[in-house]
C-alpha positions as a printed Julia matrix, in Angstrom:
373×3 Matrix{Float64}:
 107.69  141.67   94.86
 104.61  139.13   94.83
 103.79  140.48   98.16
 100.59  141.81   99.25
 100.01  143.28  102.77
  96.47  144.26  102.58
  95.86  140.5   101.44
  94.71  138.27  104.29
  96.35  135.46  103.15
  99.65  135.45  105.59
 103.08  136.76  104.65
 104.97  133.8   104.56
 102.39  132.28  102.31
 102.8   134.72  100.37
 106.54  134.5   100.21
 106.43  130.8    99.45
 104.42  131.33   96.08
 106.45  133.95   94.89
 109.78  132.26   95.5
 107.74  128.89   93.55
 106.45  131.41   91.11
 110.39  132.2    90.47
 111.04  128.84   90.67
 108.84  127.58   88.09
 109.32  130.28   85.72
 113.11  129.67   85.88
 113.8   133.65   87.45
 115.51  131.06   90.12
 117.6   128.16   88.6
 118.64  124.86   90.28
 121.35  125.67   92.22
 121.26  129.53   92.64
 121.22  130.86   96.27
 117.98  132.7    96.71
 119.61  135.47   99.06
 120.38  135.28  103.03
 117.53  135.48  105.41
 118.64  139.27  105.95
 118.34  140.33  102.53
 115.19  138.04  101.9
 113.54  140.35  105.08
 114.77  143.33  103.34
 113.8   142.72   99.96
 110.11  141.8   100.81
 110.07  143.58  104.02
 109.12  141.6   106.21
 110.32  140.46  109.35
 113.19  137.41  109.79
 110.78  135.75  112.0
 108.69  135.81  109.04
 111.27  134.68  106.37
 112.25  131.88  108.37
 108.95  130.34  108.64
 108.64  130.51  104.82
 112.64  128.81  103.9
 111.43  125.94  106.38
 107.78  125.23  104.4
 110.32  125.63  101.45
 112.83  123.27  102.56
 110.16  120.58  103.84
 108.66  120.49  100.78
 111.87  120.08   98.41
 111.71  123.29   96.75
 115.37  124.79   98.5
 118.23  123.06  100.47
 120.05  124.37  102.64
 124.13  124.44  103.25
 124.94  124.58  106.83
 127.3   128.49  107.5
 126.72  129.11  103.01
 122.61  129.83  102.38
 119.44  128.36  100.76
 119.55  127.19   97.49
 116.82  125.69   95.08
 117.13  122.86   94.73
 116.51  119.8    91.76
 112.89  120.04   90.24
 110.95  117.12   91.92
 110.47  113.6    89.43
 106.5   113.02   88.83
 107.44  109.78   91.05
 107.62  112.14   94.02
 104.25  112.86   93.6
 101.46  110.69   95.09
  98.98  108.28   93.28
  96.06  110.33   91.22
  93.9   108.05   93.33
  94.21  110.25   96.53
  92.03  112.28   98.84
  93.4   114.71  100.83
  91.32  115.24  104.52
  92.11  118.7   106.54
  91.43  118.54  109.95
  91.83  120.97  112.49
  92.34  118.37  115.34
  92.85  114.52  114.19
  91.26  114.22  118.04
  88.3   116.13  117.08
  85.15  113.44  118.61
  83.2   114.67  115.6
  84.69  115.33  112.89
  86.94  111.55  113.34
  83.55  110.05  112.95
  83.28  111.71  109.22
  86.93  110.93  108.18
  86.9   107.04  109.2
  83.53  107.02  107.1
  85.38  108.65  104.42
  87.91  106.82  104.32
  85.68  103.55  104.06
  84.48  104.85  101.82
  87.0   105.79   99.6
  88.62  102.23  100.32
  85.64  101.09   98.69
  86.03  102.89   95.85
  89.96  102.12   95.28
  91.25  105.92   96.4
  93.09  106.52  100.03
  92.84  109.02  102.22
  95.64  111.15  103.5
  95.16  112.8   106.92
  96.69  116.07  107.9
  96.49  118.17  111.25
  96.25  121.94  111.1
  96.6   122.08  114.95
  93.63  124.81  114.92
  96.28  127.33  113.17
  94.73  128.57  109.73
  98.32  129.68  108.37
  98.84  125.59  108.74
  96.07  124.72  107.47
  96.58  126.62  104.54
  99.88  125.7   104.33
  98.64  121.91  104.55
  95.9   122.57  100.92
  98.49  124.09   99.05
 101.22  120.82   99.92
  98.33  118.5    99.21
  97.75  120.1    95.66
 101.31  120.28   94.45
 101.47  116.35   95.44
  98.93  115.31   93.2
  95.4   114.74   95.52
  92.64  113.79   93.06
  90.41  116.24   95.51
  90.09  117.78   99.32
  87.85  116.93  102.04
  87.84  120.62  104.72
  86.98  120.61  108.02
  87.95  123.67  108.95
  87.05  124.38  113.06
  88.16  128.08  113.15
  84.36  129.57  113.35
  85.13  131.87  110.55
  81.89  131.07  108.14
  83.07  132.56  104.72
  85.43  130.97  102.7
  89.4   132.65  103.15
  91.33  132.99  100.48
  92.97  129.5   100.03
  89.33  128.27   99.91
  87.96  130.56   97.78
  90.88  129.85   95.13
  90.29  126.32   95.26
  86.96  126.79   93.84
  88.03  129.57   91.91
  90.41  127.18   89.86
  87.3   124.36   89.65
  89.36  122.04   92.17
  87.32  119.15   93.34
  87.0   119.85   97.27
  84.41  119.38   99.56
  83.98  121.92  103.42
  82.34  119.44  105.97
  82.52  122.35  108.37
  79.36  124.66  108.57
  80.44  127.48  105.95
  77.54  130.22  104.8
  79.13  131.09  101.42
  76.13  130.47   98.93
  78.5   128.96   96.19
  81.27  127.15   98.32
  80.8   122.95   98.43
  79.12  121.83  101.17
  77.68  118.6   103.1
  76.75  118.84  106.42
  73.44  119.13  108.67
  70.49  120.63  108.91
  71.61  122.36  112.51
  68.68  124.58  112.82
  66.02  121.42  112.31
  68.3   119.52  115.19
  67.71  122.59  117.87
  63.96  122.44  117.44
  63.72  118.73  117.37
  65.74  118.98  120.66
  63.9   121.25  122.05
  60.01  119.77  121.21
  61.72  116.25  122.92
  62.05  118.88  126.33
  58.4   119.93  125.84
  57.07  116.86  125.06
  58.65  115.47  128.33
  56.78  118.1   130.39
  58.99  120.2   131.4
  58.11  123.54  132.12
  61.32  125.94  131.69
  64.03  124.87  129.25
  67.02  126.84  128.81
  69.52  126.59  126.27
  73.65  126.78  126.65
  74.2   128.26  123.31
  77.97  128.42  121.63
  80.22  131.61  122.5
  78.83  134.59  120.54
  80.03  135.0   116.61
  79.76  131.44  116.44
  77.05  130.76  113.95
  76.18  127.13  114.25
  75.33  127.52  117.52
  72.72  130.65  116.35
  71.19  128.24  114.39
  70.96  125.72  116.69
  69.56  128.52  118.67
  66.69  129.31  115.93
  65.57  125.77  116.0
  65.25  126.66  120.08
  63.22  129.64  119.91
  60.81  128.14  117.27
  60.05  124.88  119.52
  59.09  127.48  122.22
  57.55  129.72  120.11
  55.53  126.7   118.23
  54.71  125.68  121.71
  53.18  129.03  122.91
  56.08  129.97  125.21
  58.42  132.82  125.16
  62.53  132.9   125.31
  63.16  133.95  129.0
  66.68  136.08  128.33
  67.77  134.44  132.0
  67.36  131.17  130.63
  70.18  131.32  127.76
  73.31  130.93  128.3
  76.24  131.62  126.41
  79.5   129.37  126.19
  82.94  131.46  127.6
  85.08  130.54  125.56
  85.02  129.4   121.42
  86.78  126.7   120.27
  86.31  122.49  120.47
  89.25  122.07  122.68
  87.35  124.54  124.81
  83.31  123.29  124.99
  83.55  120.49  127.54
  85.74  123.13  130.43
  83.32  125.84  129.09
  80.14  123.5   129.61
  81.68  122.96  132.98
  82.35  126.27  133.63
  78.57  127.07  132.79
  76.66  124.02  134.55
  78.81  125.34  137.88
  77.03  129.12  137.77
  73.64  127.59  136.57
  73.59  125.41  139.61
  74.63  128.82  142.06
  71.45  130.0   140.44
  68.48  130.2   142.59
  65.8   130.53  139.96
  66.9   128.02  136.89
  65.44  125.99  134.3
  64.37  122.29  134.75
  65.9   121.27  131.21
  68.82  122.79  129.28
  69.27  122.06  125.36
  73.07  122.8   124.58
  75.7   123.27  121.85
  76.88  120.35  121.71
  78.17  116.77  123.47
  81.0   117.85  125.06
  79.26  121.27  126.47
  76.52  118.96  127.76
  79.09  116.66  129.08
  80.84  119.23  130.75
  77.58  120.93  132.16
  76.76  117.04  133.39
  79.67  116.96  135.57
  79.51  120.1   137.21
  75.46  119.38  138.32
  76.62  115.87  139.41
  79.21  117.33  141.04
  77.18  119.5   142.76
  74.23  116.86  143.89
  71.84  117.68  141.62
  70.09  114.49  140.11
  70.26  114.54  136.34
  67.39  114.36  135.07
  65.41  114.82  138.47
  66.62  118.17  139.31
  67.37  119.01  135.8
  67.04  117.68  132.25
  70.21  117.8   129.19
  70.05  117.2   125.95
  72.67  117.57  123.76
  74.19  117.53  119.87
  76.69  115.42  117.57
  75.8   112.04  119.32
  79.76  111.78  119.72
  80.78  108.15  120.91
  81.2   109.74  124.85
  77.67  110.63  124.73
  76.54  107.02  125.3
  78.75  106.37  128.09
  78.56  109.22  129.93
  77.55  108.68  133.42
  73.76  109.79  133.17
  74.05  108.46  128.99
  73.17  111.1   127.15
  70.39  112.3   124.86
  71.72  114.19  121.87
  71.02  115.55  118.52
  72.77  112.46  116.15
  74.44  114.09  113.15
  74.38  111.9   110.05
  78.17  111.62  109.84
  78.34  107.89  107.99
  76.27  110.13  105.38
  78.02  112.79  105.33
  81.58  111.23  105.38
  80.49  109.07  102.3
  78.87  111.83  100.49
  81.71  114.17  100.91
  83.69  111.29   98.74
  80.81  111.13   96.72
  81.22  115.09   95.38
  84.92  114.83   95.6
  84.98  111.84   92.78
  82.02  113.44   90.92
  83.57  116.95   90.35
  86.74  114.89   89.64
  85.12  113.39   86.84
  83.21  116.3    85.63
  79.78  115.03   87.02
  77.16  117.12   88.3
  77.52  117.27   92.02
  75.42  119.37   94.31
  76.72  122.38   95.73
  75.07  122.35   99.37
  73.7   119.06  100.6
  71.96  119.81  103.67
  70.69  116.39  105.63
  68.39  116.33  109.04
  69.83  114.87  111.9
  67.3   112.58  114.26
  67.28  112.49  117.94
  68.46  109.54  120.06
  66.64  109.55  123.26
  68.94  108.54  126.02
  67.98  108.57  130.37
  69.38  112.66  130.43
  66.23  113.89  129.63
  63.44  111.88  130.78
  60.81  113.57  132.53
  60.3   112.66  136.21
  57.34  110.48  135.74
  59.2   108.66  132.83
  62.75  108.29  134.58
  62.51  104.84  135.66
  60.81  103.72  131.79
  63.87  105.74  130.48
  66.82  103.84  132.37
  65.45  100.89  132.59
């Protein structure tokens, strides 16, 4: 059947490359109906929910028709005209909105202007099955490579990954992944806690706390390493009370969850006098609630966040983060992309340290008016 259940890779993925498989080995001719959604959910039983979802990626992409009240048919192969320009990137994104990861693509796709290739942008909407969906459309229209940034917070490469590289496909993850082997550019996140953290202790303050990502997520335990060892380096131990944990994982999630955070740290009656968190839009949303609660940022208490998104700067006490290196990484992802095309040697991880722009969040009480001023 060409069907797997034990595979994660979803059903109706599954479906769709076995009914191309059919396609392309001519077991299904132009014209021939393929079966009705009934027998289709019989004969790879599954459920018509399922088979649905797999006719309409079908149908989308020009591989069946369908006849309105008569079935789905396969339809006429596709010309090579139908297919894009060799001279194309493809660029997943989870969210097109995403204040981070925008930064990389319109580098990118500088970049890449530069260089006489274009840059195709597609949206998974945060739904792996999508964003699957979205590799496997890119590679049957003729992308010279792909850029991932894949925002799920699962570290090791799925399937649809791990085939890519299988296969020698030039693509490039700009999301943190741990696989050893798998392409990656991205930043040193553990160097960008501790650097965070030594600005704190350097400032004079005397109990930092960190708002660390929801738990599983491992950039944010990294983040959290380069925590510990500032404190550690610095003779002080992690205080347990002190950490605090996001509720929620997910982008679309950090600035309500930093919110949701900075309004129990302020209930607290014995807190820290300086917080390092996740990331902007945590610290962002942990900014609000203290402001919003009359504390004096950083009088009554100190932030410092990560990413150096565009918000960071105009927030409403401006922001000192962790700046990720995203014009580098944006133009190196191309860089690997057009190498690998080209059979060039291109390095597998590229790790680069972020710096730390110093903003009036975290100045230390004696410094606050050299700070703003």
């Amino acid at each position: 059947m060409g069907i797997d259940f034990e595979k994660a890779t979803p059903l109706y993925i599954q479906i769709i490359e076995d009914i191309k498989r059919k396609v392309q080995s001519g077991q299904l001719q132009v014209g021939d109906q393929v079966g009705s959604q009934s027998e289709l959910a019989n004969q790879y039983g599954v459920s018509l929910i399922t088979i649905k979802k797999a006719l309409a990626e079908l149908i989308k992409d020009g591989v069946l028709y369908s006849r309105v009240g008569k079935g789905t048919y396969v339809a006429k192969h596709k010309s090579e005209g139908h297919k894009v320009k060799s001279k194309t990137i493809g660029l997943v994104l989870q969210d097109l909105k995403s204040p981070f990861f925008s930064l990389i693509a319109q580098e990118a796709e500088n970049i890449a202007f530069n260089k006489g290739y274009s840059i195709l942008f597609t949206n998974s909407s945060g739904q792996l099955s999508k964003e699957e969906s979205q590799i496997m459309h890119f590679r049957e229209m003729g992308v010279s490579g792909l850029i991932i940034a894949s925002m799920t917070h699962e570290y090791s490469a799925n399937e649809t990954i791990r085939k890519l590289h299988n296969e020698d496909f030039p693509y490039v993850m700009v999301s943190y992944i741990h696989d050893p082997d798998i392409y990656f550019v991205g930043t040193d996140h553990e160097y960008g806690g501790y650097i965070a953290t030594k600005h704190l202790i350097e400032e004079g303050f005397n109990r930092i706390g960190c708002v660390n990502g929801e738990e599983g997520n491992l950039v944010g335990e990294l983040r959290y390493r380069g925590y510990v060892r500032a404190l550690e380096e610095a003779g002080r131990k992690v205080n347990p009370n002190d950490v605090f944990r996001l509720p929620r994982g997910g982008e679309w999630y950090d600035f309500t969850s930093g919110y949701e955070v900075g309004k129990h740290f302020c209930q607290l009656s014995d807190r820290p006098d300086a917080v390092f968190t996740y990331n902007d839009l945590t610290a962002l949303g942990f900014q609000r609630a203290v402001l919003e609660m009359g504390f004096k940022i950083p009088g009554d208490i100190a932030i410092v966040g990560f990413d150096d998104i565009d918000r960071a700067s105009y927030a409403r006490v401006p922001l000192t983060t962790v700046k990720q290196p995203t014009k580098e990484i944006g133009r190196l992802a191309v860089d690997i992309i057009l190498k690998r095309k080209n059979n060039e040697y291109a390095p597998v991880k590229t790790i680069l340290r972020p710096e730390l722009v110093i903003r009036a969040s975290s100045a230390s009480i004696e410094n606050t008016v050299r700070e703003i001023s």
